[in-house]
N, C-alpha and C positions, 0 to 999 in steps of 0.2 A: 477641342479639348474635352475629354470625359469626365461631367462632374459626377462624383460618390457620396449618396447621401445616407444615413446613418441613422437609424433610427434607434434610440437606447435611452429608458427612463431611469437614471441612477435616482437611486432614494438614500440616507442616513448615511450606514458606512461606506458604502459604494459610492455615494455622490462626494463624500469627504477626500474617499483616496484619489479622485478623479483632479484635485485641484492641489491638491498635498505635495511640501515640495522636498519633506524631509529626506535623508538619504537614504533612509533605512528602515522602513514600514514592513508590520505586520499587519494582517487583516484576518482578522480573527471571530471566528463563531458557529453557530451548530448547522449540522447538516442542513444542504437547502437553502443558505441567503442569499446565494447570489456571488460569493467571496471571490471564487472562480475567474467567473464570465467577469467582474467588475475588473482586476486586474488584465484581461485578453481586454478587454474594449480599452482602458490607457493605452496597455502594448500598441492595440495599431488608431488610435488615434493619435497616437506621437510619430508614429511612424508614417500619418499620412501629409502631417500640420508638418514636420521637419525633415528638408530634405537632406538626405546622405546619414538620417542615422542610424546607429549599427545598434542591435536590441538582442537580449537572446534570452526566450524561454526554455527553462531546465524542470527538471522534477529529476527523483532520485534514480529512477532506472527508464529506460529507451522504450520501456516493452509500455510502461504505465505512460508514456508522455502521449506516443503515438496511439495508445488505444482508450485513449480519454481527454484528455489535455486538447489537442491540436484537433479531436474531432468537437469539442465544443469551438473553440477559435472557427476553426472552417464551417461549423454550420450553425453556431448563431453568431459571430461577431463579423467574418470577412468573405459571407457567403455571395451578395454582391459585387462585391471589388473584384473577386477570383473570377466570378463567372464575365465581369464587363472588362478582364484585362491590365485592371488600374494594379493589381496583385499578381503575382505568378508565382508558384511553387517549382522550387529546385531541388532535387532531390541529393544534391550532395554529388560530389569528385573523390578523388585521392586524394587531392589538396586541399578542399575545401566542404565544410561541413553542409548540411541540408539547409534550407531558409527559406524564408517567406521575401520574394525580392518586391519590391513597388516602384510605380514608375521615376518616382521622383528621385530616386536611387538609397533610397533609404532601404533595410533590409535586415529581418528578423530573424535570425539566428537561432536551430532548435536541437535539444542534445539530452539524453542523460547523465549522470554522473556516475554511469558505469561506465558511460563509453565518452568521457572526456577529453579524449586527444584532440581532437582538430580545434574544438572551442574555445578552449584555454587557450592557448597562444594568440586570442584575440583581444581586441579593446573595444569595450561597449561603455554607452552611453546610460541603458536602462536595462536592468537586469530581471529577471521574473520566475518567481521560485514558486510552483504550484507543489500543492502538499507541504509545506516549509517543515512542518514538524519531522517529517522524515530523512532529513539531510542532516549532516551533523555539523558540530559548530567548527570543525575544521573545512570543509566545506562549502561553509558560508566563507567565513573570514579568507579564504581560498577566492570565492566567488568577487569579493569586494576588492580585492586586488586587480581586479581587472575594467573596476572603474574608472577607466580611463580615456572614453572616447571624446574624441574631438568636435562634435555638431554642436550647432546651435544649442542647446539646452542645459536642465540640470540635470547632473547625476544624482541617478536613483539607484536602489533595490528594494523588491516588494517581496513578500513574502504570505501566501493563502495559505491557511491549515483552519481544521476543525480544533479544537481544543484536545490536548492531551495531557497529562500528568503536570501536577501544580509546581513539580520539581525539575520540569524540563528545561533546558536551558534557554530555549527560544522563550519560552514564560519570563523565567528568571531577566533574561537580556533587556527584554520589556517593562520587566518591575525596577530596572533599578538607569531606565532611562536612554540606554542605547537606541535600544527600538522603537520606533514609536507605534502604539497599538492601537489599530482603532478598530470598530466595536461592530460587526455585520448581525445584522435581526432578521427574524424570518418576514418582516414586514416591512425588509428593504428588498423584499419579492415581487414586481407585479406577476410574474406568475403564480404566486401563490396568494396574494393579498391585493384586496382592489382599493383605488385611492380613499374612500373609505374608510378604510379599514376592517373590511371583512373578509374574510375567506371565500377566494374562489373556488370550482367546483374539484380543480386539481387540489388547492391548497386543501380544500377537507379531506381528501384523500393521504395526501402525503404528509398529513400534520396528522391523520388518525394511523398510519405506520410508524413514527416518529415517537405518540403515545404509547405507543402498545413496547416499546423499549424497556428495558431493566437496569437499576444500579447504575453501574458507572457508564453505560453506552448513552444509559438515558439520560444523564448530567451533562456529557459531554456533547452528544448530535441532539440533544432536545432543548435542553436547557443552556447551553453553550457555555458549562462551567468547567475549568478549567482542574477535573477530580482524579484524586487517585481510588482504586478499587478498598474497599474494605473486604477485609476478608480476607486478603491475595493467597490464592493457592500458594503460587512459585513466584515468594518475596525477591526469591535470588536475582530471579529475572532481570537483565541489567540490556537493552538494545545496544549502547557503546561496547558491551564486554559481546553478546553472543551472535550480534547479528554482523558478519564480515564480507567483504568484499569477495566475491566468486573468482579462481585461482581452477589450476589446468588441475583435476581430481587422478594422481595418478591410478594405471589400471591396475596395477597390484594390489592396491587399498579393497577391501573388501565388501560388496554392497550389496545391501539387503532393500525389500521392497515391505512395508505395509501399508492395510490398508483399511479403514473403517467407511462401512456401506449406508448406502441412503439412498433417498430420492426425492421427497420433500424435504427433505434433512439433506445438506450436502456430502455427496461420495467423494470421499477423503484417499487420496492415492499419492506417497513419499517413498522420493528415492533416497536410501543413505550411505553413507561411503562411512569405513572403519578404518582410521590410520593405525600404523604398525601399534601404536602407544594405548591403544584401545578408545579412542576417541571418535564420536560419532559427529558428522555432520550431515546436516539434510540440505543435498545441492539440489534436486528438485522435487515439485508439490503439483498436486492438480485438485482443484478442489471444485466440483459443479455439481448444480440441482439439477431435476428432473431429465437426468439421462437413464439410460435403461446400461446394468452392467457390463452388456456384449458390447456398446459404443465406450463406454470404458477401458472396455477391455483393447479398444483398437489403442487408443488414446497410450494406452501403457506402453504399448508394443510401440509405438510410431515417433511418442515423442517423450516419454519419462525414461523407457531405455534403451531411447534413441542414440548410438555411438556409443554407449557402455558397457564392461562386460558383464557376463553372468552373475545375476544378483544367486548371495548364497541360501536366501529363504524367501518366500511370498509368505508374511505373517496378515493375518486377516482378524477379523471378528467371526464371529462364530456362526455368523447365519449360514444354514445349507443349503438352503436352494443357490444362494445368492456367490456362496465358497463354487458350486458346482456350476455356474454358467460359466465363472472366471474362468475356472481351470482346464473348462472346456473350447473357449472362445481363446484364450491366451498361450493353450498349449504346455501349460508350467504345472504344478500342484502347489497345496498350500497348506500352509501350517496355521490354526490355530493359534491364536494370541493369548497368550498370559493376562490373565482377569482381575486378577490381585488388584484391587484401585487403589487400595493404599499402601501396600508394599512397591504398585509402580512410581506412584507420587513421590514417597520418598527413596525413593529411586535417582526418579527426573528431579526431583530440588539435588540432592547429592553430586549429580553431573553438572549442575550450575555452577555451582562452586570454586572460587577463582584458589588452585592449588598453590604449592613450592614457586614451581615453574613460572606462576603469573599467569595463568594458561588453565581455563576451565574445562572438560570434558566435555562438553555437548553446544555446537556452534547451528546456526542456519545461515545460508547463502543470501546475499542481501534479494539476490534477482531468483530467487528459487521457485516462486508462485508464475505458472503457467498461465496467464491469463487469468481475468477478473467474472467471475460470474454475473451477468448486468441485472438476474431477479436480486442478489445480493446487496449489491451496489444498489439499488434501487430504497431497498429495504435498511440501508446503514447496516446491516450485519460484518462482522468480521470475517473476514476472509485469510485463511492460512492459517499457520500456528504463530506467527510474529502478530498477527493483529489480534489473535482471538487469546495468548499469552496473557496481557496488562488485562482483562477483565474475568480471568478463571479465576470465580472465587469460590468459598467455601459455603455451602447453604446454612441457613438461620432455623436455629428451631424455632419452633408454633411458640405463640405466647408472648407476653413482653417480658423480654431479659432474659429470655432463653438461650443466646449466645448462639456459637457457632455448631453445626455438625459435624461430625470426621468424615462427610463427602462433599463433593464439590459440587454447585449447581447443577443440575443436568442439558443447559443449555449451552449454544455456541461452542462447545466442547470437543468435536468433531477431530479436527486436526488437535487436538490436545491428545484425544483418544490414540489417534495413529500414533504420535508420538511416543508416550506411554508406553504403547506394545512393545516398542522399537528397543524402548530403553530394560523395559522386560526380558525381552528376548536376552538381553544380553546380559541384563546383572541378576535378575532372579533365575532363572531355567536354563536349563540343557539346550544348545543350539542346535535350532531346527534345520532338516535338510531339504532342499527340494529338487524334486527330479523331472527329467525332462526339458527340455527349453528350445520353445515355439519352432 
Protein backbone atom coordinates (compact mmCIF):
# COMPACT_ATOMS: atom_id res chain seq x y z
CA UNK A 1 0.00 0.00 0.00
CA UNK A 2 1.33 3.47 -1.27
CA UNK A 3 1.33 6.03 1.68
CA UNK A 4 0.95 9.98 0.29
CA UNK A 5 2.26 12.39 2.38
CA UNK A 6 1.35 16.16 2.13
CA UNK A 7 3.16 18.73 3.04
CA UNK A 8 1.03 22.09 3.38
CA UNK A 9 1.29 24.93 6.22
CA UNK A 10 -2.34 26.53 6.26
CA UNK A 11 -2.22 29.83 8.27
CA UNK A 12 -5.58 32.34 9.16
CA UNK A 13 -7.85 32.09 6.31
CA UNK A 14 -6.59 29.08 4.69
CA UNK A 15 -6.23 27.16 7.96
CA UNK A 16 -10.03 28.22 8.82
CA UNK A 17 -11.55 27.08 5.42
CA UNK A 18 -9.50 23.68 5.94
CA UNK A 19 -11.88 22.62 8.93
CA UNK A 20 -15.02 24.87 8.04
CA UNK A 21 -18.17 22.93 7.56
CA UNK A 22 -20.49 25.63 6.30
CA UNK A 23 -22.26 24.82 2.95
CA UNK A 24 -21.45 27.71 1.41
CA UNK A 25 -18.05 29.64 1.84
CA UNK A 26 -16.32 32.41 0.24
CA UNK A 27 -12.80 32.99 0.74
CA UNK A 28 -12.03 36.21 -0.01
CA UNK A 29 -8.89 38.68 -0.33
CA UNK A 30 -6.01 40.49 -2.26
CA UNK A 31 -3.80 39.11 -4.71
CA UNK A 32 -1.34 36.56 -3.51
CA UNK A 33 -2.84 34.89 -0.08
CA UNK A 34 -2.92 31.74 -0.80
CA UNK A 35 -6.95 31.71 -1.49
CA UNK A 36 -6.47 29.41 -4.45
CA UNK A 37 -4.09 26.74 -3.42
CA UNK A 38 -5.93 26.67 0.06
CA UNK A 39 -9.25 25.66 -1.59
CA UNK A 40 -7.21 22.76 -4.20
CA UNK A 41 -5.50 21.41 -0.95
CA UNK A 42 -9.46 20.69 0.90
CA UNK A 43 -10.37 19.49 -2.84
CA UNK A 44 -7.87 16.56 -2.60
CA UNK A 45 -7.54 16.13 0.90
CA UNK A 46 -11.20 15.03 0.89
CA UNK A 47 -10.77 13.25 -1.76
CA UNK A 48 -7.81 11.25 -0.36
CA UNK A 49 -9.37 10.92 3.57
CA UNK A 50 -13.02 9.84 1.78
CA UNK A 51 -13.38 7.14 -0.37
CA UNK A 52 -15.93 7.27 -3.60
CA UNK A 53 -16.31 10.95 -3.30
CA UNK A 54 -17.40 12.79 -6.34
CA UNK A 55 -15.74 16.65 -6.21
CA UNK A 56 -15.79 19.02 -9.02
CA UNK A 57 -13.68 22.07 -9.80
CA UNK A 58 -15.14 24.87 -12.12
CA UNK A 59 -14.10 28.43 -12.91
CA UNK A 60 -16.13 30.36 -15.44
CA UNK A 61 -14.54 29.43 -18.75
CA UNK A 62 -12.32 25.95 -19.78
CA UNK A 63 -9.51 27.94 -21.34
CA UNK A 64 -8.89 29.78 -17.59
CA UNK A 65 -9.40 26.55 -15.45
CA UNK A 66 -6.95 24.50 -17.51
CA UNK A 67 -4.34 27.15 -17.97
CA UNK A 68 -4.23 28.24 -14.43
CA UNK A 69 -6.46 26.54 -12.01
CA UNK A 70 -5.40 22.70 -12.53
CA UNK A 71 -1.84 23.74 -13.21
CA UNK A 72 -1.49 25.19 -9.58
CA UNK A 73 -3.50 21.77 -8.35
CA UNK A 74 -0.90 19.46 -10.33
CA UNK A 75 2.13 21.36 -9.43
CA UNK A 76 1.86 22.52 -5.92
CA UNK A 77 -1.09 20.52 -4.42
CA UNK A 78 -1.08 16.59 -6.14
CA UNK A 79 2.31 16.67 -7.63
CA UNK A 80 3.24 13.64 -5.59
CA UNK A 81 0.17 11.57 -5.63
CA UNK A 82 0.18 11.87 -9.75
CA UNK A 83 3.74 11.08 -10.05
CA UNK A 84 3.47 7.88 -7.26
CA UNK A 85 -0.01 6.56 -9.01
CA UNK A 86 -2.26 7.25 -5.82
CA UNK A 87 -3.89 10.01 -8.54
CA UNK A 88 -4.47 9.52 -12.33
CA UNK A 89 -5.64 12.05 -14.74
CA UNK A 90 -8.50 11.18 -17.17
CA UNK A 91 -8.84 13.21 -19.85
CA UNK A 92 -12.60 12.79 -20.45
CA UNK A 93 -15.16 10.43 -23.05
CA UNK A 94 -18.28 11.31 -24.81
CA UNK A 95 -19.92 10.27 -21.85
CA UNK A 96 -17.96 11.29 -19.24
CA UNK A 97 -16.34 14.63 -18.30
CA UNK A 98 -12.41 14.99 -17.53
CA UNK A 99 -11.17 14.18 -13.56
CA UNK A 100 -8.74 13.81 -11.37
CA UNK A 101 -9.51 9.79 -10.53
CA UNK A 102 -7.72 8.41 -6.98
CA UNK A 103 -7.29 5.10 -5.96
CA UNK A 104 -9.69 4.94 -3.36
CA UNK A 105 -12.24 5.67 -5.95
CA UNK A 106 -12.94 8.89 -5.09
CA UNK A 107 -12.70 11.28 -8.03
CA UNK A 108 -12.42 15.12 -9.02
CA UNK A 109 -14.44 16.32 -11.58
CA UNK A 110 -13.16 19.48 -13.80
CA UNK A 111 -15.18 21.79 -16.33
CA UNK A 112 -15.96 25.23 -17.28
CA UNK A 113 -19.04 26.85 -17.36
CA UNK A 114 -19.01 27.37 -20.77
CA UNK A 115 -18.66 23.92 -21.44
CA UNK A 116 -21.13 22.64 -18.83
CA UNK A 117 -22.70 19.67 -20.40
CA UNK A 118 -21.37 16.51 -19.19
CA UNK A 119 -20.94 18.09 -15.44
CA UNK A 120 -24.16 19.02 -14.59
CA UNK A 121 -25.95 15.95 -14.83
CA UNK A 122 -23.80 14.88 -12.07
CA UNK A 123 -24.10 14.71 -8.10
CA UNK A 124 -21.17 16.05 -6.01
CA UNK A 125 -20.34 16.05 -2.66
CA UNK A 126 -17.81 19.32 -2.66
CA UNK A 127 -18.03 21.71 -5.20
CA UNK A 128 -14.99 24.34 -5.91
CA UNK A 129 -15.45 27.68 -7.64
CA UNK A 130 -11.98 29.36 -8.32
CA UNK A 131 -12.46 32.99 -9.44
CA UNK A 132 -16.19 32.97 -7.72
CA UNK A 133 -16.61 36.66 -8.60
CA UNK A 134 -16.70 35.78 -12.13
CA UNK A 135 -19.80 33.26 -12.31
CA UNK A 136 -23.00 34.69 -11.87
CA UNK A 137 -25.49 34.17 -9.31
CA UNK A 138 -27.46 32.07 -11.61
CA UNK A 139 -24.76 29.83 -11.92
CA UNK A 140 -23.95 29.43 -8.57
CA UNK A 141 -27.61 28.60 -7.30
CA UNK A 142 -27.31 26.33 -10.60
CA UNK A 143 -24.21 24.92 -9.09
CA UNK A 144 -25.83 24.21 -5.52
CA UNK A 145 -28.32 22.07 -6.97
CA UNK A 146 -26.15 19.56 -7.60
CA UNK A 147 -25.36 19.15 -4.09
CA UNK A 148 -26.29 16.09 -3.78
CA UNK A 149 -23.61 13.48 -3.47
CA UNK A 150 -23.85 10.51 -1.57
CA UNK A 151 -20.20 9.77 0.39
CA UNK A 152 -19.37 9.91 3.69
CA UNK A 153 -19.31 13.63 4.33
CA UNK A 154 -20.62 17.14 4.38
CA UNK A 155 -21.76 19.11 1.64
CA UNK A 156 -19.88 21.95 0.68
CA UNK A 157 -19.32 24.75 -1.99
CA UNK A 158 -16.36 27.00 -1.85
CA UNK A 159 -15.87 29.90 -3.59
CA UNK A 160 -11.85 31.95 -4.16
CA UNK A 161 -12.10 35.50 -5.60
CA UNK A 162 -9.95 38.52 -5.16
CA UNK A 163 -12.33 41.32 -4.11
CA UNK A 164 -14.50 43.09 -6.54
CA UNK A 165 -17.18 45.89 -6.45
CA UNK A 166 -18.82 46.45 -2.87
CA UNK A 167 -22.28 45.81 -4.94
CA UNK A 168 -21.45 42.57 -6.28
CA UNK A 169 -23.70 40.02 -5.35
CA UNK A 170 -21.34 37.44 -4.09
CA UNK A 171 -20.42 40.55 -1.53
CA UNK A 172 -23.86 41.18 -0.98
CA UNK A 173 -24.65 37.10 -0.40
CA UNK A 174 -21.96 37.41 2.19
CA UNK A 175 -23.17 40.68 3.95
CA UNK A 176 -26.40 39.53 4.54
CA UNK A 177 -25.42 35.91 5.88
CA UNK A 178 -25.88 33.26 3.02
CA UNK A 179 -22.34 32.99 2.61
CA UNK A 180 -20.01 32.56 4.90
CA UNK A 181 -16.90 34.82 4.31
CA UNK A 182 -13.69 34.31 5.51
CA UNK A 183 -10.94 36.59 5.35
CA UNK A 184 -7.35 35.41 3.26
CA UNK A 185 -3.98 37.87 4.35
CA UNK A 186 -1.08 38.18 2.56
CA UNK A 187 0.55 36.80 5.79
CA UNK A 188 -1.41 33.63 5.45
CA UNK A 189 1.50 33.21 2.79
CA UNK A 190 4.58 31.24 3.79
CA UNK A 191 5.76 32.06 0.49
CA UNK A 192 5.53 35.29 1.00
CA UNK A 193 5.79 35.76 4.78
CA UNK A 194 7.96 33.78 7.27
CA UNK A 195 6.59 32.41 10.65
CA UNK A 196 7.85 35.57 11.94
CA UNK A 197 6.33 37.59 10.17
CA UNK A 198 8.56 39.06 7.81
CA UNK A 199 8.74 39.30 4.30
CA UNK A 200 10.60 36.73 2.36
CA UNK A 201 12.78 37.47 -0.33
CA UNK A 202 9.91 36.63 -2.89
CA UNK A 203 7.27 38.41 -0.61
CA UNK A 204 9.52 41.76 -1.01
CA UNK A 205 9.33 41.46 -4.46
CA UNK A 206 5.71 40.71 -5.11
CA UNK A 207 4.46 43.03 -2.13
CA UNK A 208 6.71 45.89 -3.98
CA UNK A 209 4.46 44.98 -7.56
CA UNK A 210 1.32 44.83 -5.45
CA UNK A 211 2.58 48.56 -4.07
CA UNK A 212 3.32 50.15 -7.10
CA UNK A 213 -0.76 49.50 -8.09
CA UNK A 214 -3.33 52.54 -8.32
CA UNK A 215 -6.93 53.38 -7.11
CA UNK A 216 -9.14 50.83 -7.31
CA UNK A 217 -6.73 47.79 -8.51
CA UNK A 218 -4.73 48.86 -5.40
CA UNK A 219 -7.86 48.50 -2.98
CA UNK A 220 -8.83 45.55 -4.35
CA UNK A 221 -5.27 43.05 -5.06
CA UNK A 222 -3.41 45.07 -2.20
CA UNK A 223 -5.52 46.01 0.23
CA UNK A 224 -8.16 43.42 -0.30
CA UNK A 225 -11.09 46.04 -0.08
CA UNK A 226 -14.00 45.18 -1.50
CA UNK A 227 -14.11 49.13 -3.93
CA UNK A 228 -15.69 50.41 -6.56
CA UNK A 229 -13.66 52.84 -8.88
CA UNK A 230 -14.16 56.49 -8.40
CA UNK A 231 -14.24 58.30 -11.22
CA UNK A 232 -15.78 55.60 -13.58
CA UNK A 233 -15.21 56.39 -17.15
CA UNK A 234 -18.25 53.91 -18.46
CA UNK A 235 -20.80 54.04 -15.33
CA UNK A 236 -23.02 52.03 -17.66
CA UNK A 237 -20.92 49.22 -17.49
CA UNK A 238 -23.04 46.50 -16.03
CA UNK A 239 -21.09 42.55 -16.49
CA UNK A 240 -24.72 40.77 -16.07
CA UNK A 241 -26.04 43.25 -19.05
CA UNK A 242 -22.77 43.23 -21.45
CA UNK A 243 -20.78 40.25 -20.83
CA UNK A 244 -22.72 37.08 -22.67
CA UNK A 245 -22.34 33.74 -23.19
CA UNK A 246 -20.53 32.94 -26.76
CA UNK A 247 -23.24 31.75 -29.61
CA UNK A 248 -22.29 30.51 -33.40
CA UNK A 249 -21.42 34.41 -34.96
CA UNK A 250 -23.25 34.08 -38.20
CA UNK A 251 -20.84 34.81 -41.40
CA UNK A 252 -23.09 37.34 -42.72
CA UNK A 253 -22.68 39.70 -39.70
CA UNK A 254 -20.02 41.91 -40.48
CA UNK A 255 -16.44 41.96 -38.73
CA UNK A 256 -14.08 44.31 -38.36
CA UNK A 257 -10.49 44.05 -36.68
CA UNK A 258 -8.54 46.63 -34.34
CA UNK A 259 -5.97 47.26 -32.87
CA UNK A 260 -3.76 49.22 -30.38
CA UNK A 261 0.12 48.53 -30.32
CA UNK A 262 2.72 47.90 -27.60
CA UNK A 263 5.28 46.01 -26.24
CA UNK A 264 6.11 46.89 -22.78
CA UNK A 265 2.57 48.26 -22.82
CA UNK A 266 0.27 45.21 -24.04
CA UNK A 267 -0.54 44.80 -27.87
CA UNK A 268 -4.19 44.85 -28.05
CA UNK A 269 -5.79 42.89 -31.05
CA UNK A 270 -10.07 42.50 -31.25
CA UNK A 271 -12.20 40.68 -33.33
CA UNK A 272 -15.89 42.29 -33.79
CA UNK A 273 -18.75 40.98 -35.40
CA UNK A 274 -21.82 43.80 -36.46
CA UNK A 275 -25.39 42.23 -36.45
CA UNK A 276 -27.92 43.40 -39.02
CA UNK A 277 -29.36 45.89 -36.07
CA UNK A 278 -26.01 47.73 -35.89
CA UNK A 279 -24.73 46.09 -32.86
CA UNK A 280 -21.39 45.38 -32.03
CA UNK A 281 -19.88 42.47 -30.18
CA UNK A 282 -16.28 41.51 -29.46
CA UNK A 283 -16.06 37.58 -29.87
CA UNK A 284 -12.41 37.54 -29.87
CA UNK A 285 -9.32 39.52 -27.98
CA UNK A 286 -5.52 38.79 -27.81
CA UNK A 287 -3.84 40.83 -25.61
CA UNK A 288 0.27 40.11 -24.78
CA UNK A 289 3.50 42.02 -23.71
CA UNK A 290 6.83 41.89 -25.13
CA UNK A 291 6.12 40.35 -28.59
CA UNK A 292 7.43 41.87 -31.65
CA UNK A 293 4.33 42.90 -34.21
CA UNK A 294 5.37 40.29 -37.00
CA UNK A 295 4.44 37.39 -34.20
CA UNK A 296 1.27 39.21 -33.79
CA UNK A 297 0.85 39.51 -36.79
CA UNK A 298 0.87 35.46 -37.21
CA UNK A 299 -1.34 35.32 -34.08
CA UNK A 300 -4.11 37.40 -36.00
CA UNK A 301 -3.97 35.35 -39.07
CA UNK A 302 -3.86 31.82 -37.17
CA UNK A 303 -6.24 32.33 -34.47
CA UNK A 304 -8.37 35.67 -34.04
CA UNK A 305 -9.37 35.05 -37.71
CA UNK A 306 -9.01 31.75 -37.49
CA UNK A 307 -12.51 30.22 -39.43
CA UNK A 308 -14.07 33.78 -40.04
CA UNK A 309 -14.81 35.78 -42.91
CA UNK A 310 -13.28 38.79 -44.15
CA UNK A 311 -12.93 41.39 -41.62
CA UNK A 312 -14.31 44.69 -43.49
CA UNK A 313 -11.49 47.14 -42.00
CA UNK A 314 -8.08 46.57 -39.83
CA UNK A 315 -8.55 49.87 -37.74
CA UNK A 316 -5.25 50.58 -35.86
CA UNK A 317 -3.44 53.31 -33.87
CA UNK A 318 -1.43 55.48 -35.68
CA UNK A 319 2.01 54.32 -35.34
CA UNK A 320 3.93 53.87 -38.78
CA UNK A 321 6.52 51.83 -38.47
CA UNK A 322 4.46 49.53 -36.47
CA UNK A 323 0.77 50.18 -39.13
CA UNK A 324 3.64 48.90 -41.78
CA UNK A 325 5.17 45.63 -40.49
CA UNK A 326 1.35 44.63 -39.83
CA UNK A 327 0.34 45.26 -43.21
CA UNK A 328 3.33 43.62 -44.35
CA UNK A 329 3.47 40.49 -42.33
CA UNK A 330 -0.52 40.01 -42.54
CA UNK A 331 -0.99 40.75 -46.05
CA UNK A 332 -4.22 43.14 -45.27
CA UNK A 333 -3.86 47.16 -45.07
CA UNK A 334 -5.09 49.38 -42.54
CA UNK A 335 -7.06 52.11 -41.53
CA UNK A 336 -6.19 54.65 -39.08
CA UNK A 337 -8.27 54.96 -35.92
CA UNK A 338 -10.52 57.81 -35.07
CA UNK A 339 -8.69 59.84 -32.13
CA UNK A 340 -11.52 61.79 -30.89
CA UNK A 341 -11.14 60.46 -26.99
CA UNK A 342 -13.94 62.09 -25.97
CA UNK A 343 -16.30 62.02 -28.76
CA UNK A 344 -15.22 58.08 -28.68
CA UNK A 345 -16.05 57.80 -24.84
CA UNK A 346 -19.30 59.21 -25.38
CA UNK A 347 -19.75 57.10 -27.98
CA UNK A 348 -18.90 53.73 -26.07
CA UNK A 349 -20.97 54.92 -22.82
CA UNK A 350 -24.09 55.47 -25.54
CA UNK A 351 -23.65 51.90 -26.84
CA UNK A 352 -24.01 50.65 -23.19
CA UNK A 353 -27.06 51.79 -22.82
CA UNK A 354 -29.99 49.19 -22.01
CA UNK A 355 -32.49 50.53 -25.19
CA UNK A 356 -36.67 49.96 -26.10
CA UNK A 357 -35.71 46.35 -26.77
CA UNK A 358 -33.98 45.65 -23.31
CA UNK A 359 -31.04 45.10 -25.49
CA UNK A 360 -27.96 47.37 -25.30
CA UNK A 361 -25.55 47.87 -28.29
CA UNK A 362 -22.34 46.89 -27.49
CA UNK A 363 -21.77 43.11 -25.91
CA UNK A 364 -18.34 41.12 -25.19
CA UNK A 365 -18.14 37.15 -25.44
CA UNK A 366 -17.67 35.82 -21.92
CA UNK A 367 -14.68 33.48 -23.37
CA UNK A 368 -13.39 36.03 -25.88
CA UNK A 369 -9.71 36.68 -24.31
CA UNK A 370 -7.14 34.28 -26.02
CA UNK A 371 -5.16 33.40 -23.42
CA UNK A 372 -3.69 35.15 -20.11
CA UNK A 373 -0.47 37.07 -20.47
CA UNK A 374 1.55 35.26 -17.31
CA UNK A 375 4.20 38.88 -16.96
CA UNK A 376 0.41 40.35 -16.44
CA UNK A 377 -1.04 37.92 -14.35
CA UNK A 378 2.06 38.11 -12.31
CA UNK A 379 1.92 41.78 -12.07
CA UNK A 380 -2.25 41.80 -11.07
CA UNK A 381 -2.83 43.93 -14.18
CA UNK A 382 -5.97 43.75 -16.02
CA UNK A 383 -6.18 41.82 -18.88
CA UNK A 384 -8.87 42.41 -21.82
CA UNK A 385 -11.38 44.99 -21.95
CA UNK A 386 -13.87 43.06 -19.33
CA UNK A 387 -11.23 43.35 -16.73
CA UNK A 388 -9.59 46.61 -17.53
CA UNK A 389 -13.60 48.27 -17.99
CA UNK A 390 -14.48 48.41 -13.74
CA UNK A 391 -11.14 50.36 -13.15
CA UNK A 392 -11.16 53.21 -16.44
CA UNK A 393 -11.36 56.08 -14.69
CA UNK A 394 -11.20 59.64 -15.15
CA UNK A 395 -7.81 61.51 -14.05
CA UNK A 396 -7.83 64.08 -10.96
CA UNK A 397 -6.54 67.37 -11.52
CA UNK A 398 -3.23 68.50 -9.47
CA UNK A 399 -4.26 70.15 -6.17
CA UNK A 400 -6.76 69.36 -3.41
CA UNK A 401 -10.18 69.60 -4.73
CA UNK A 402 -9.40 69.79 -8.06
CA UNK A 403 -11.90 67.25 -9.17
CA UNK A 404 -12.00 65.40 -12.18
CA UNK A 405 -10.51 65.86 -15.88
CA UNK A 406 -12.32 65.32 -19.11
CA UNK A 407 -9.72 62.37 -19.85
CA UNK A 408 -9.40 59.29 -18.52
CA UNK A 409 -6.23 57.90 -16.81
CA UNK A 410 -3.59 56.86 -19.12
CA UNK A 411 -3.12 53.61 -17.80
CA UNK A 412 -4.38 49.99 -18.04
CA UNK A 413 -6.44 51.50 -20.91
CA UNK A 414 -5.15 49.47 -23.77
CA UNK A 415 -7.99 47.26 -24.65
CA UNK A 416 -10.35 50.16 -23.76
CA UNK A 417 -8.23 52.05 -26.53
CA UNK A 418 -9.05 49.17 -29.21
CA UNK A 419 -12.40 49.31 -28.16
CA UNK A 420 -12.99 52.91 -28.59
CA UNK A 421 -11.58 52.87 -32.14
CA UNK A 422 -14.15 50.21 -32.84
CA UNK A 423 -16.98 52.08 -31.62
CA UNK A 424 -15.47 55.27 -33.59
CA UNK A 425 -15.22 53.61 -36.52
CA UNK A 426 -18.68 53.19 -36.67
CA UNK A 427 -20.65 56.02 -35.02
CA UNK A 428 -18.18 59.07 -35.60
CA UNK A 429 -16.45 58.54 -39.29
CA UNK A 430 -17.01 57.25 -42.69
CA UNK A 431 -16.21 53.38 -42.74
CA UNK A 432 -13.03 52.41 -43.48
CA UNK A 433 -12.19 49.95 -46.38
CA UNK A 434 -9.50 47.60 -46.56
CA UNK A 435 -7.86 45.81 -49.27
CA UNK A 436 -6.32 42.88 -49.83
CA UNK A 437 -6.59 39.75 -47.64
CA UNK A 438 -3.54 37.60 -46.74
Amino acid sequence: MTTTVVRYQPRGGAKQLLSARDQEICIAGPAGTGKSLAMLQKAFYTSLIVPGARSLIVRQTHAALTGSTLVTFEQQVATAALAEGVVRWFGGSPRKPPAYQFANGAEILVGGLDRPEKFLSTEFSRIYVDEGTQISLTALETLITRLRGNSDTYRQIILACNPDHPKHWLKQRCDDGTTRMIHSRHKDNPLYYSDDGTLTERGTDYMAKLDALTGVRRLRYRDGIWAAAEGLVYDGWADPVHVIAPFEVPDSWTRWVTIDFGFTNPFVAQLWAEDPDCRLFLIREWVRTRMLVEDHAVVIRDRLLAGQPRPRAVITDHDAEDRATLERKLGMSTQAAHKNVSGGIQAFESRLKVAGDGRARLYVFRDALLGRDPEMDAASLPIGLVEEVTGYVWAVKPGAGGGLKEEPVKANDHSMDAGRYMVAARDLGARPRVRGWM
